[in-house]
N, C-alpha and C positions, 0 to 999 in steps of 0.2 A: 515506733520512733525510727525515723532512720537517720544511719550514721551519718558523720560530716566529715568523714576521711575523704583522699584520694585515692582511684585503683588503676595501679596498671595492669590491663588487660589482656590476659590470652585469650586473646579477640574473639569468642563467641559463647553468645547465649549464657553469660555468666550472670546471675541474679544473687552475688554476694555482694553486700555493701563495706564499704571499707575506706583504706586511701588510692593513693593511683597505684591503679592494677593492671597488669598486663595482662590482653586477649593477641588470640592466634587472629593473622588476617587471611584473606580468599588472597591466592597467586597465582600472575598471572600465568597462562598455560599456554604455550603459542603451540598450540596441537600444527599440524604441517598442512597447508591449506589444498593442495592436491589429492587427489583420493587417488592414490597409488596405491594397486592393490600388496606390491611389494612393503610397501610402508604398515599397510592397517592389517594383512595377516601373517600368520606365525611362519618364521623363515628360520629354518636348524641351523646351527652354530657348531663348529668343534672347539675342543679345549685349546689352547687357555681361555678362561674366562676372567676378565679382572673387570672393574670399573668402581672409581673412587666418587663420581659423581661430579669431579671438578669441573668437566666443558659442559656440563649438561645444568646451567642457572634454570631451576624453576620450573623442570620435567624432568624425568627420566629418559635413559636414552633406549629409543624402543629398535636399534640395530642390538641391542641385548638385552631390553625386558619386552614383556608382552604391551602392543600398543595399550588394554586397558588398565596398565600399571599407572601409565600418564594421567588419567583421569581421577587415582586416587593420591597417589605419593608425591610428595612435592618434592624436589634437593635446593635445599639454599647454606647461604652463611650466615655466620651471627647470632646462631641458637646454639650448636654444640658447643663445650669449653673444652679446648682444648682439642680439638679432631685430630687426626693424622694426615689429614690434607683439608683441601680448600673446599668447603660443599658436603654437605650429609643431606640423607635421604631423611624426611620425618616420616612419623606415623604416631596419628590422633581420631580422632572423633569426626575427621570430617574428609572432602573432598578436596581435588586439588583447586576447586572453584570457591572454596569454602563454606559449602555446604553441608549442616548437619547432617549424618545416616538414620538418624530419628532427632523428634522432635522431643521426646521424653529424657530425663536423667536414666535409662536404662544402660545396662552393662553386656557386651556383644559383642560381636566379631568388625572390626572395622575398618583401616587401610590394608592394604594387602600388597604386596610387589613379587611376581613371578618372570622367571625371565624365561627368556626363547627357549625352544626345544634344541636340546643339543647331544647330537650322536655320540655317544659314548659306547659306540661299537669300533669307533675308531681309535680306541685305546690299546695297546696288544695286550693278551690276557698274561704276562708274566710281569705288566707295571700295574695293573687294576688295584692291586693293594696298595700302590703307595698313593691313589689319586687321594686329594683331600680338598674339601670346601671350607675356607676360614675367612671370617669379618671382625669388623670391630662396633661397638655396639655400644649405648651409654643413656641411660633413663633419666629423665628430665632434661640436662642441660640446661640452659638457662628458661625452659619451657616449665610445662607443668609436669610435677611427679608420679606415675602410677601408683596405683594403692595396691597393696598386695595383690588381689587376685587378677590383676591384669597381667597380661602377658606378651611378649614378643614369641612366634612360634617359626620354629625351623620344620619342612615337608619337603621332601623326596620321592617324584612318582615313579614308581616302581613299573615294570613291562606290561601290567595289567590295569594301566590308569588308576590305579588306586595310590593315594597321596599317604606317606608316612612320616607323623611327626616324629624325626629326631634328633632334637634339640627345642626346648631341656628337655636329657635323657630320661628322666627319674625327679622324684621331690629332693633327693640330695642333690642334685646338678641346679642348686639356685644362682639368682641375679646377682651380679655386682649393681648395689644401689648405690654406689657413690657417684651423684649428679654431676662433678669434676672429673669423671675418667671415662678414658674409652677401653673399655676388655676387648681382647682379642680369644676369640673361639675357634677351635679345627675340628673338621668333623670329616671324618673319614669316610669314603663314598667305595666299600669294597664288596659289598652283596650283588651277588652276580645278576639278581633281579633288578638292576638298576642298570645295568648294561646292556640298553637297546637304544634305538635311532630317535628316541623321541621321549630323553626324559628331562625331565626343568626341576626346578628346586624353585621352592615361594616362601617367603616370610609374612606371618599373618601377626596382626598386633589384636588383642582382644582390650576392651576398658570401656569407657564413657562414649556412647554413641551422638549424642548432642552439644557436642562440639571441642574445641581444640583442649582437649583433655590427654591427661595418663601420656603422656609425649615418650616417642622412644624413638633413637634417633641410630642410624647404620652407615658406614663407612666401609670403604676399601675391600669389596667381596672382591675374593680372587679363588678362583679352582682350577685345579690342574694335577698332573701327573709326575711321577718322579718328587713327590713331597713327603714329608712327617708330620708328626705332632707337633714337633717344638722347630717348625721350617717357618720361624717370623723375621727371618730377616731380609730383605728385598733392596734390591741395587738401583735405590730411588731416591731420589731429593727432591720434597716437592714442598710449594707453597702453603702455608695454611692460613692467611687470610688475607686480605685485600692492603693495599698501602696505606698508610693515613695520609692525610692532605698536605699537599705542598702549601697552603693557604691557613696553616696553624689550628684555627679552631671552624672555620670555614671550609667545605666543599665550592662555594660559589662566592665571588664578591662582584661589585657593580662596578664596570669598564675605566668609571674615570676614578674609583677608587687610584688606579693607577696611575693613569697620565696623569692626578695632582701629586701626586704622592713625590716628595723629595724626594728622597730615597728610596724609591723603587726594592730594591734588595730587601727593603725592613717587611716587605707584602709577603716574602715567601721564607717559610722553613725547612729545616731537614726534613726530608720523610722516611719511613722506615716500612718496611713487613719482616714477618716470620718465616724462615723455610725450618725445615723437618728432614734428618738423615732417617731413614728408613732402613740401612744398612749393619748390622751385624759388625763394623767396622770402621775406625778412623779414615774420613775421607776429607781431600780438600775441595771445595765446591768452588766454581765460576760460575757470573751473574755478571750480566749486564744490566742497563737500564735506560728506556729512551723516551721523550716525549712528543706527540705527535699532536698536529690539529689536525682533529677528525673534523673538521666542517670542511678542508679545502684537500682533507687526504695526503698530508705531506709529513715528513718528520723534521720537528723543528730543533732538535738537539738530541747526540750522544749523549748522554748524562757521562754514561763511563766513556770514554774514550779507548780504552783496552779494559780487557774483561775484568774485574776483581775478582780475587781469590780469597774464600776465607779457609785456612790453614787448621788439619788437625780435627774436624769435627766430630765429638766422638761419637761411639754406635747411640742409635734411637734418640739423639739428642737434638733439643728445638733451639736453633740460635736468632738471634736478630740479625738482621741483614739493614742496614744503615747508612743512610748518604751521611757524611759529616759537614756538607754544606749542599744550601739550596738547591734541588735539580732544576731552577729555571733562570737562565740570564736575559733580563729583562732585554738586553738591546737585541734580542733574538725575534722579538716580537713584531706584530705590524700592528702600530699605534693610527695607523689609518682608518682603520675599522671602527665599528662601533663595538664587535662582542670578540672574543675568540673562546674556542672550547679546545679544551685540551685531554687528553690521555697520557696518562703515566703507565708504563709500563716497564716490571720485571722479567728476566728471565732467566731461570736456572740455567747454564749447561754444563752437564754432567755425564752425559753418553747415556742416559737410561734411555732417549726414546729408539737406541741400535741396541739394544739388549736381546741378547741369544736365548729364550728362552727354550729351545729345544731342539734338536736335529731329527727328523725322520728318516729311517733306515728301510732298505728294500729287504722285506721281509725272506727273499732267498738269496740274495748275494750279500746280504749283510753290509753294502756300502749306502753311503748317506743316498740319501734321495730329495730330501727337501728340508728348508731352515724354517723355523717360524721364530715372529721375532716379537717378545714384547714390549707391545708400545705403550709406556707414560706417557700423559697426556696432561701433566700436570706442572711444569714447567713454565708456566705462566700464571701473571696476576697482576691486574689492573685495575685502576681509579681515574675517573672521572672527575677533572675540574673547569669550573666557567669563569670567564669575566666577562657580565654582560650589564644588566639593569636590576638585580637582586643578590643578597644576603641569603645564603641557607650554610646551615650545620648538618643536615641529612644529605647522600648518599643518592635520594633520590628512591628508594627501596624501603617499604615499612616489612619489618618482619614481623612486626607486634603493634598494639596500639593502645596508647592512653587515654583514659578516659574518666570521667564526672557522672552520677547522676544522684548529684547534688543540686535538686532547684536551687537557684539563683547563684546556686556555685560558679565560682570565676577559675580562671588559667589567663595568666601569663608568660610572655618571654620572650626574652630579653635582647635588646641589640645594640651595636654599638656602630655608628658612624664614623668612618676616617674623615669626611667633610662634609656638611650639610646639605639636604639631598629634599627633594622633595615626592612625598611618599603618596602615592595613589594609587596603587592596590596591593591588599594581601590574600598569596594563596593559600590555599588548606586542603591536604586531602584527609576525606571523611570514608577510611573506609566503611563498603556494605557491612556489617556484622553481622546480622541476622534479618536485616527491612524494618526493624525499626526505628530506624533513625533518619528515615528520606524524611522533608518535610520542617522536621525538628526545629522550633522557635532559637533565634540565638541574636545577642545583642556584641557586633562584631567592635571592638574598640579601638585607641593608639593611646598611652599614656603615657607623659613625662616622666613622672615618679607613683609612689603609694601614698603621699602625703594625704591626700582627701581634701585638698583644696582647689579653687578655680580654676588656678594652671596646671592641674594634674593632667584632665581628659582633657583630650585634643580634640579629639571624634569619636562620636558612634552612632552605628546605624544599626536596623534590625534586619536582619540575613533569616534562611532557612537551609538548612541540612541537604546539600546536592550530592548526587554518584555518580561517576562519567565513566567509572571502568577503575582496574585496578591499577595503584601506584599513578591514578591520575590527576591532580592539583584541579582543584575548582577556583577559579578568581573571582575575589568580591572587588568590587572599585569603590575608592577614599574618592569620595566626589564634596567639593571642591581638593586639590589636593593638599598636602599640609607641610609644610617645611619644619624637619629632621635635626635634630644634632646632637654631636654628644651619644648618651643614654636615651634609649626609649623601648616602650613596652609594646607589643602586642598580642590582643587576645580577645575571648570571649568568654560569656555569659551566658548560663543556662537558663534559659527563658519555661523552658516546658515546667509543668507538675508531674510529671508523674517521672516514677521511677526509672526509665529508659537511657542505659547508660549515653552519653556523647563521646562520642572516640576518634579519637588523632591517630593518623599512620606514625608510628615510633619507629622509628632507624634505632638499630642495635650495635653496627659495624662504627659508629662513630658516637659521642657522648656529652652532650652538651647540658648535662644533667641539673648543674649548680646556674643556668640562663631560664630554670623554668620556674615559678612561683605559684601559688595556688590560696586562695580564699574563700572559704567554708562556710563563716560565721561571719565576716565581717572584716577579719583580719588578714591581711596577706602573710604568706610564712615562704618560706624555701621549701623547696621540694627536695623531701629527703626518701621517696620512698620507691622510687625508678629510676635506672638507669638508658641512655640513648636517647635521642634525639626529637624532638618534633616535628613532623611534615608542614610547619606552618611557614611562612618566606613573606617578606616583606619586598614588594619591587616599586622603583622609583622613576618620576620623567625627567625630561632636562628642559619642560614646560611648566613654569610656574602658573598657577591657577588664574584664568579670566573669568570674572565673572561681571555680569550687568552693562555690560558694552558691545558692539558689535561692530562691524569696520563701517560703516557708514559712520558712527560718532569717530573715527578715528579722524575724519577728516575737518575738524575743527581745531586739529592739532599738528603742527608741524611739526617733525624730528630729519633734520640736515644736517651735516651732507651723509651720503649712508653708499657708499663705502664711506669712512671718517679715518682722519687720521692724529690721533690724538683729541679731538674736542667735536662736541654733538652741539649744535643749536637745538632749545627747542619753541616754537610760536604754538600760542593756544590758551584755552585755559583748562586750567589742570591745578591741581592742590599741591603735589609732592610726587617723589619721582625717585629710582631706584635704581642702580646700572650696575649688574651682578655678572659673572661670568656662570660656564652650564654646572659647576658644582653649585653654584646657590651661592658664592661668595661675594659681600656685596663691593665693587672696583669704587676706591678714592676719590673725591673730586677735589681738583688741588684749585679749583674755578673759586675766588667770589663772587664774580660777576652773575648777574640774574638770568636765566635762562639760556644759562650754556654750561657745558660738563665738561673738564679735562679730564683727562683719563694717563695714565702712564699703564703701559703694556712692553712685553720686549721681546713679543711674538704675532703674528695676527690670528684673530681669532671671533669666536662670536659671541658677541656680549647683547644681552638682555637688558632692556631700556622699558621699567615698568612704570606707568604713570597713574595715580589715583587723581579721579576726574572727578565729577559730580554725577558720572553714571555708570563708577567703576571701574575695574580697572582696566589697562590699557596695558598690551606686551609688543614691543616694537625688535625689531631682529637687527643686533648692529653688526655689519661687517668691519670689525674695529683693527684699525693696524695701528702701529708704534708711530708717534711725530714724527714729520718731514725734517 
């Protein structure tokens, strides 16, 4: 019997049945497309060594791991709770392609992350003792939990290429298992057998080798000289996760959402992120904040205008950083266009990234010789938003994915219209899981409500399971297309038998959890058993549907004068007749007279002139201006 739950998926190879369950998905890897031999082999490094993973979305950075770290470790947001910056390293069951390391439930050695070889003969030998290597480190997070016998392993190769695990030192030296925190570890780097031209340090995770299993996730390695045990506090402030939407529960809305919108202002909200004192110390931090349209490369607003200051922040403390009003002023914009894309951007500044990390001294005159300086890199964080021809709640990014396999199991979710629109196509990305889902029977829908009555479905058609690449949207097309308003549903229906889960890219950075519904048996219920987003997106035309006519039958019907100004003639024969503006709203006729339209307008514009004929329907394009 299988179950008629939902499961969110940590996207692979999972064959528990249940509710909606979250699986890991495949990300994407932009390896560097040049075969630089400096890029793909091993290049030594001196200390300091830091890196938090922030500039490096969705690889490693191989200027300080080894190029085949990139192929297993992924760094994203959205899985760790609570990181001490923006970005953590995972480590699972699989590749950074999202490929299982075996096909079996076996248990084994699987992501791995080693960084560049780094001279540590350039240390003088009266600091060698104080050098130290420390991270921050945290099992599960919002992924899956290791079972005890798995491991995250700390190795040190020593002058004779042999690799020494140390950390954990001993069975007393166990895990912090609380899936909410990140522990910070120091490991002292003073054995004289580690002080030669060529040694690295590698993190190996052992657990489930068929797929995104036993998750364990790494933050903010730093090594260096002149440190301690208890040396955690660092002259940093940095971002820990991406902004939320100016656009309230939306990343995206559709272009003329706005140009109808009275009140323009009521489209955007405060938006907010998290920064993180990393500091041993009460400091005050300044931030900026600006937006910019990255399609034409220009910045179209200071948000702040002089920098804000948040006063007082005490040591290791996470505070909110918060606009108290909208960061976008609509008259800022060009309503000429059809789309605009925008970028929000934060930015600490703090002095970390001139930070004196150390002086080097002329080992016989005892004066300075050289500064080295460390740089944070983590003083930034940005969000993407659109106004174009679609509605989305994601991000754009699935860290996870939700999924059914529930024959004839259903998923919906939920949208809501500022004015009636008409809908003809929804995207979906389906990521790869494992290859069984290319293919996949699915009966794609649009529904007014749940009632189960005639005006409930609007449409559906029968789709199959496409893969175009990762975080890539597939589009189905709503053919004829359908006019919107209000509330409405979309979704699909699990058409296959067999047990093969069906899986949605899930956004986890944003949460649109209470818009998604789900039907098992028969009954639609809310969805209480996932958090984040669905990759699914409703996009819409400013053409209402033709069907059964062609321009030749146009010509048995007259519509004059065009440009018009105030009133349309129309000669012909025709049944009934519609004249809407491009939101779909249908424009007045203050006409009784037969075969003519007044119209009142108090701008020019282009209004839609729909006629049903006896061979369908007819869409004529008015250039409509206000009465003479």
């Amino acid at each position: 019997m299988r179950y008629i739950n939902i499961l969110l998926f940590l996207l692979i190879n999972s064959v528990v049945y249940g509710q909606l369950k979250v699986i890991s998905l495949p990300q994407k890897n932009e390896k560097t497309q040049t075969k630089s031999s400096a890029r793909l082999k091993e290049t030594t490094i001196t200390l300091p060594f830091w890196d938090d993973f922030s500039w490096s979305t969705g690889k490693v950075d191989t200027a300080l791991w080894l190029p085949g770290s990139q192929v297993q470790v992924i760094t994203k947001t959205g899985i760790g709770i609570d990181p001490p910056t923006l970005n953590v390293a995972t480590f699972d069951g699989v590749d950074a392609q999202g490929i299982p390391y075996l096909n079996t439930p076996t248990d084994g050695d699987v992501d791995s992350l080693v960084s560049q070889p780094i001279d540590l003969t350039q240390v003088p030998s009266n600091l060698r003792n104080t050098v130290y290597l420390s991270f921050f480190y945290e099992t599960k997070g919002l992924g899956e939990a290791p079972e005890k016998q798995d491991s995250l392993i700390l190795y040190l190769k020593d002058v004779d290429g042999k690799w020494n695990k140390v950390w954990p030192a001993n069975s007393n030296d166990t895990y912090n298992t609380d899936p909410q925190t990140f522990t910070e570890r120091f490991i002292q780097v003073s054995d004289p057998k580690y002080y030669h031209d060529n040694f690295q340090f590698k993190f190996k995770a052992t657990g489930r080798q068929n797929g995104w299993f036993d998750n364990w996730l790494l933050d903010y390695v730093y090594m260096n000289q002149e440190r301690s045990s208890s040396d955690n506090s660092y002259l940093d402030r940095a971002f820990t996760q991406p902004p939320s939407s100016i656009f309230d529960i939306y990343t995206a809305i559709p272009f003329d959402d706005f140009l109808n919108a009275v009140d323009k202002n009521k489209l955007f909200t405060s938006t907010k992120t998290k920064l993180r004192n990393l500091e041993n110390d009460i400091a005050p931090v300044e931030y900026s904040v600006n937006l910019y349209d990255t399609l034409n490369n220009i910045l179209i607003e200071k948000i702040t205008s002089d920098s804000s200051i948040v006063f007082g922040v005490l040591p290791f403390d996470k505070f909110l950083v918060e606009l108290s009003d909208p960061p976008l002023n609509p008259s800022l914009l060009d309503i000429s266009s059809d789309s605009l894309f925008l970028k929000l951007e934060y930015t600490v500044k703090s002095g970390d990234m001139f930070l004196i990390d150390s002086i080097v001294y002329d080992e016989d005159s005892g004066d300075p010789k050289d500064t080295v300086y460390l740089s944070f890199k983590n003083d930034k964080t940005s969000a993407y938003f659109n106004l174009h021809d679609y509605y989305a709640y994601d991000d754009g990014t699935a860290e996870f994915g939700a999924g059914i396999n529930q024959p004839q199991g259903k998923i919906a979710y939920q949208y809501n219209v500022l004015v009636g629109k008409y809908l003809d196509r929804i995207d979906v990305y389906f990521p790869n899981v494992d290859g069984n889902q290319a293919g996949s029977p699915l009966e794609l829908f649009v529904l007014n409500d749940f009632e189960g009555n005639e005006n409930s479905l609007r449409t559906r058609s029968n789709i199959a399971i496409n893969h175009t690449g990762i975080n890539q949207f597939v589009s189905y097309n709503i053919s004829p297309a359908i006019y919107v308003t209000d509330t409405f549903y979309i979704g699909f229906t699990n058409l296959s038998s067999s047990d093969n889960w069906i899986v949605v890219g899930l956004d986890k950075n944003t949460d649109s959890y209470d818009k998604i519904f789900v039907n098992l048996d028969g009954s639609w219920l809310p969805n209480t058993d996932i958090h984040g987003s669905l990759m699914m997106r409703p996009h819409f035309t400013n053409e209402p549907p033709v069907t059964g006519i062609d321009n030749s039958q146009k010509e048995f019907v007259q519509v004059y004068p065009n440009p018009s100004f105030g009133s349309i003639k129309i000669h012909g024969d025709y049944q009934s007749y519609q004249l809407i503006d491009l939101a779909g709203r249908e424009i007045p006729d203050s006409n009784s007279v037969s075969n003519e339209i007044t119209y009142q307008i108090h701008s020019p514009q282009l209004l839609l002139l729909v006629l049903e004929t006896k061979e369908g329907k007819a869409v004529y394009r008015i250039m409509a201006n206000p009465a003479n």
